[in-house]
C-alpha positions in Angstrom: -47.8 0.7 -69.9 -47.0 -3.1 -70.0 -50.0 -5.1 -70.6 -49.3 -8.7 -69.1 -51.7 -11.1 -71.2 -51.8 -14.5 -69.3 -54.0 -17.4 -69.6 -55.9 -19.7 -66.4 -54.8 -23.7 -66.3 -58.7 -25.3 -65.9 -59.6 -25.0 -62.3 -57.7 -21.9 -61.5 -59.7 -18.8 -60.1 -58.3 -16.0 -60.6 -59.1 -13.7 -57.6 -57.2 -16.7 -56.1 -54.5 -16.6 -58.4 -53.8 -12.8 -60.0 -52.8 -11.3 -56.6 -49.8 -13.6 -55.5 -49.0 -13.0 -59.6 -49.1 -8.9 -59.1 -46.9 -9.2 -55.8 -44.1 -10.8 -58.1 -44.2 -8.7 -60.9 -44.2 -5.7 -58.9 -41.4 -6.7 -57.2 -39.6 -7.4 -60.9 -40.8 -4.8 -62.8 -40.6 -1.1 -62.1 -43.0 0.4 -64.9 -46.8 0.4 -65.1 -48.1 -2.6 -66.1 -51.9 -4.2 -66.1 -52.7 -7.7 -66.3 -55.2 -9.2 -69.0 -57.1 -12.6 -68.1 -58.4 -14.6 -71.4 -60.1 -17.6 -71.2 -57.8 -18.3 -74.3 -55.8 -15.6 -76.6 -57.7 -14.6 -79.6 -55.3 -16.3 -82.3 -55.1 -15.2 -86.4 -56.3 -18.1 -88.9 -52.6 -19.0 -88.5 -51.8 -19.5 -84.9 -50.4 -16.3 -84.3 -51.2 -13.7 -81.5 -54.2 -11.1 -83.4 -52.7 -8.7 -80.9 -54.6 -5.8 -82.4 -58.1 -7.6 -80.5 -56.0 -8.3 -77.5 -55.3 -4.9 -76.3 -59.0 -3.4 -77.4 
């Protein structure tokens, strides 16, 4: 499984948005994959992705 983590410019809906993204990566990448929507990505103490929180 390929978890996708992406995050919205201000403005940007995402039922408005995450569709026309899923049409291109499906026609891109040819394993399972979901898509993760933060309102920003959960970052260590020193800027780095805390991945372990992302994926829970």
């Amino acid at each position: 499984m390929l978890y996708i983590f992406v995050t919205l410019s201000p403005g940007c809906v995402a039922e408005d948005t995450l569709p026309a993204l899923t049409k291109s990566i499906e026609t891109e990448c040819l394993c399972p994959f979901e898509i993760v929507v933060f309102s920003s990505l959960p970052l260590t103490r020193h800027g780095e992705l805390f991945a372990l929180s992302a994926v829970a």
